[in-house]
N, C-alpha and C positions, 0 to 999 in steps of 0.2 A: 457388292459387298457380300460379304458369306453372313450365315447365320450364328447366331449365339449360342453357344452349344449348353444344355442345364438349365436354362429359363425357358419357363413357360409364357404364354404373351397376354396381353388381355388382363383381365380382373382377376385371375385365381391368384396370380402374383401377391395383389393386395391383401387378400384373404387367406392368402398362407402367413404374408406378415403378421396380418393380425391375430391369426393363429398361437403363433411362436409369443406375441407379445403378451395375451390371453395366459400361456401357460410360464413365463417366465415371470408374468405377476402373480400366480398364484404358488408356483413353488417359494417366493419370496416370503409371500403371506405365510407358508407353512412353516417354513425358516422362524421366520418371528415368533409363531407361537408356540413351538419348539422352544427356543429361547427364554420366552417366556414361564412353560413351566417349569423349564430346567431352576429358573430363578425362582419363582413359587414355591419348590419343593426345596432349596438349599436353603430358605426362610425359614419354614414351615420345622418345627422342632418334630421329631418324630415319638410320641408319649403312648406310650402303652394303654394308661390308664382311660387315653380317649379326655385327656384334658386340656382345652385350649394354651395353658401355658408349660412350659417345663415346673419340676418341684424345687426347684434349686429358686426359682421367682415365688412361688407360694409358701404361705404358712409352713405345707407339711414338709418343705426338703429344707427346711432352717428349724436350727436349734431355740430353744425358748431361751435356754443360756446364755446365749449367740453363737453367733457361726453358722454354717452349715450342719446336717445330719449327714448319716452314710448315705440315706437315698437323695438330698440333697446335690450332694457330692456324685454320684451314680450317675444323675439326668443330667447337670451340667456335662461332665463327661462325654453322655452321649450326645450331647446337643453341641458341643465342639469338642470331631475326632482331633487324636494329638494330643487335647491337654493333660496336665500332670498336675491337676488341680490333686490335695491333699486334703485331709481335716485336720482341725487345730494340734498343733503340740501342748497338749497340756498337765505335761508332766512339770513340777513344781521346778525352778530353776534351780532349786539349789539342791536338785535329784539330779539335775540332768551333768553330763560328764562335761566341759567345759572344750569348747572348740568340737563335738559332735555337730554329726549335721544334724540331728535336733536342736541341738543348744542355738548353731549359726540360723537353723531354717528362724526362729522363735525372739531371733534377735533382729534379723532382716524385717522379719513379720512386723514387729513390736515399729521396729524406727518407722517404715513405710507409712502404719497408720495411724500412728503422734502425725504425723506431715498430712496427712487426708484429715485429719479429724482438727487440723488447725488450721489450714487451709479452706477448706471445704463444706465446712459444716459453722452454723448459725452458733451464737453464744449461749443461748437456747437448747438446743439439741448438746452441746459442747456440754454443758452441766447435767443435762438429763442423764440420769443413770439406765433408766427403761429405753433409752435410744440404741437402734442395732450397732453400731461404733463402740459407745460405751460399753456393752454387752461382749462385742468378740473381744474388746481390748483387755475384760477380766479375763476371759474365757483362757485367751492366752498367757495369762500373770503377768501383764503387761506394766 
Protein backbone atom coordinates (compact mmCIF):
# COMPACT_ATOMS: atom_id res chain seq x y z
CA UNK A 1 0.00 0.00 0.00
CA UNK A 2 1.46 3.46 -0.73
CA UNK A 3 1.41 6.20 1.75
CA UNK A 4 -0.99 8.98 2.57
CA UNK A 5 0.12 11.89 0.97
CA UNK A 6 -0.71 15.49 3.64
CA UNK A 7 -1.09 13.53 6.88
CA UNK A 8 1.03 13.53 9.46
CA UNK A 9 1.04 10.20 11.72
CA UNK A 10 1.23 9.75 15.30
CA UNK A 11 -0.28 12.35 17.79
CA UNK A 12 0.33 15.85 16.22
CA UNK A 13 -2.61 14.77 14.05
CA UNK A 14 -4.83 15.03 17.24
CA UNK A 15 -3.24 18.26 18.47
CA UNK A 16 -3.67 20.05 15.22
CA UNK A 17 -7.34 18.98 15.63
CA UNK A 18 -7.58 20.24 18.62
CA UNK A 19 -5.89 23.20 17.67
CA UNK A 20 -8.27 24.21 14.85
CA UNK A 21 -11.19 23.34 17.36
CA UNK A 22 -9.44 25.76 20.15
CA UNK A 23 -9.61 28.43 17.55
CA UNK A 24 -12.90 27.94 15.93
CA UNK A 25 -14.42 28.19 19.44
CA UNK A 26 -12.96 31.31 20.15
CA UNK A 27 -13.54 33.08 16.99
CA UNK A 28 -17.37 32.06 17.68
CA UNK A 29 -16.99 33.60 21.12
CA UNK A 30 -15.79 36.69 19.50
CA UNK A 31 -18.73 36.61 16.87
CA UNK A 32 -21.00 36.61 19.98
CA UNK A 33 -19.68 39.40 21.61
CA UNK A 34 -19.54 41.33 18.60
CA UNK A 35 -23.14 40.76 18.41
CA UNK A 36 -23.75 41.56 21.40
CA UNK A 37 -22.54 44.92 21.50
CA UNK A 38 -23.72 45.80 18.37
CA UNK A 39 -27.16 45.00 20.36
CA UNK A 40 -26.14 47.03 23.41
CA UNK A 41 -25.23 50.05 21.48
CA UNK A 42 -28.69 50.11 19.09
CA UNK A 43 -30.53 49.98 22.84
CA UNK A 44 -28.45 52.40 24.31
CA UNK A 45 -30.10 56.07 23.31
CA UNK A 46 -27.20 58.14 22.57
CA UNK A 47 -27.84 61.65 24.98
CA UNK A 48 -25.62 64.37 25.02
CA UNK A 49 -26.39 65.57 28.21
CA UNK A 50 -24.63 62.18 29.67
CA UNK A 51 -28.47 61.30 30.80
CA UNK A 52 -29.54 57.68 31.37
CA UNK A 53 -32.69 58.35 29.65
CA UNK A 54 -33.68 60.34 26.29
CA UNK A 55 -35.72 63.98 27.13
CA UNK A 56 -38.62 62.92 25.13
CA UNK A 57 -39.12 60.21 28.44
CA UNK A 58 -38.25 62.83 31.19
CA UNK A 59 -39.80 65.92 32.54
CA UNK A 60 -37.49 68.35 30.57
CA UNK A 61 -38.33 67.10 26.69
CA UNK A 62 -42.51 67.30 27.69
CA UNK A 63 -44.55 70.20 27.66
CA UNK A 64 -46.11 71.13 31.08
CA UNK A 65 -49.15 72.03 28.78
CA UNK A 66 -48.79 68.57 27.23
CA UNK A 67 -47.13 67.09 24.63
CA UNK A 68 -43.88 67.08 23.71
CA UNK A 69 -41.24 70.40 23.73
CA UNK A 70 -38.80 71.02 20.81
CA UNK A 71 -36.06 69.29 22.72
CA UNK A 72 -38.44 66.70 23.50
CA UNK A 73 -39.23 66.19 19.94
CA UNK A 74 -35.20 66.66 19.11
CA UNK A 75 -34.10 63.45 21.31
CA UNK A 76 -36.83 61.28 20.33
CA UNK A 77 -35.65 61.97 16.81
CA UNK A 78 -32.42 61.08 17.38
CA UNK A 79 -33.25 58.01 19.42
CA UNK A 80 -35.18 56.66 16.20
CA UNK A 81 -33.37 57.76 12.93
CA UNK A 82 -36.46 58.05 10.22
CA UNK A 83 -38.93 59.33 12.31
CA UNK A 84 -41.08 62.34 11.25
CA UNK A 85 -42.28 62.85 14.72
CA UNK A 86 -43.82 66.57 14.86
CA UNK A 87 -45.00 68.99 17.59
CA UNK A 88 -48.56 69.62 18.23
CA UNK A 89 -50.68 71.68 15.80
CA UNK A 90 -52.07 74.12 17.85
CA UNK A 91 -53.30 76.58 15.98
CA UNK A 92 -57.18 77.15 16.82
CA UNK A 93 -59.31 75.11 14.40
CA UNK A 94 -61.31 77.57 13.24
CA UNK A 95 -57.77 79.45 11.99
CA UNK A 96 -56.77 76.58 10.37
CA UNK A 97 -57.82 76.44 6.48
CA UNK A 98 -60.02 73.47 6.25
CA UNK A 99 -58.68 70.05 4.46
CA UNK A 100 -54.65 71.55 5.10
CA UNK A 101 -52.44 69.23 6.31
CA UNK A 102 -52.58 70.89 9.56
CA UNK A 103 -56.18 70.85 9.69
CA UNK A 104 -56.06 66.80 8.51
CA UNK A 105 -52.72 66.20 10.60
CA UNK A 106 -54.94 67.70 14.02
CA UNK A 107 -57.89 65.89 13.08
CA UNK A 108 -56.10 62.35 12.56
CA UNK A 109 -54.34 63.41 15.91
CA UNK A 110 -57.66 64.36 17.80
CA UNK A 111 -59.65 60.83 16.54
CA UNK A 112 -56.53 58.52 17.31
CA UNK A 113 -56.42 59.82 20.94
CA UNK A 114 -60.35 59.89 21.86
CA UNK A 115 -59.59 55.94 20.92
CA UNK A 116 -56.25 55.67 23.40
CA UNK A 117 -57.83 57.72 25.95
CA UNK A 118 -61.08 55.36 25.92
CA UNK A 119 -59.56 52.38 25.32
CA UNK A 120 -56.62 52.55 27.42
CA UNK A 121 -56.72 54.67 30.12
CA UNK A 122 -58.59 54.09 33.78
CA UNK A 123 -61.84 56.26 34.46
CA UNK A 124 -59.64 57.73 36.83
CA UNK A 125 -57.00 59.12 34.83
CA UNK A 126 -60.11 59.62 31.87
CA UNK A 127 -61.55 62.44 34.10
CA UNK A 128 -58.13 63.81 35.47
CA UNK A 129 -57.47 67.04 33.83
CA UNK A 130 -53.60 66.97 35.23
CA UNK A 131 -53.24 63.52 33.27
CA UNK A 132 -50.69 63.74 30.14
CA UNK A 133 -53.83 62.42 27.79
CA UNK A 134 -56.04 65.04 29.02
CA UNK A 135 -53.19 67.58 28.58
CA UNK A 136 -51.94 66.95 24.85
CA UNK A 137 -55.78 66.32 24.10
CA UNK A 138 -56.26 70.45 25.12
CA UNK A 139 -53.02 71.10 23.87
CA UNK A 140 -54.43 70.16 20.41
CA UNK A 141 -58.17 71.71 20.73
CA UNK A 142 -59.10 68.56 20.69
Amino acid sequence: MGMRVGRSSGRSCGIEKQIRKDERQAARENRQADRQARREERRAPKMRSGGSTPAWQRKEGKNPSGGLNAKGVASYRAANPGSKLKTAVTTKPSKLKAGSKAANRRKSFCARMEGHKRKNTSAKTARDPQSRINKSLRKWNC
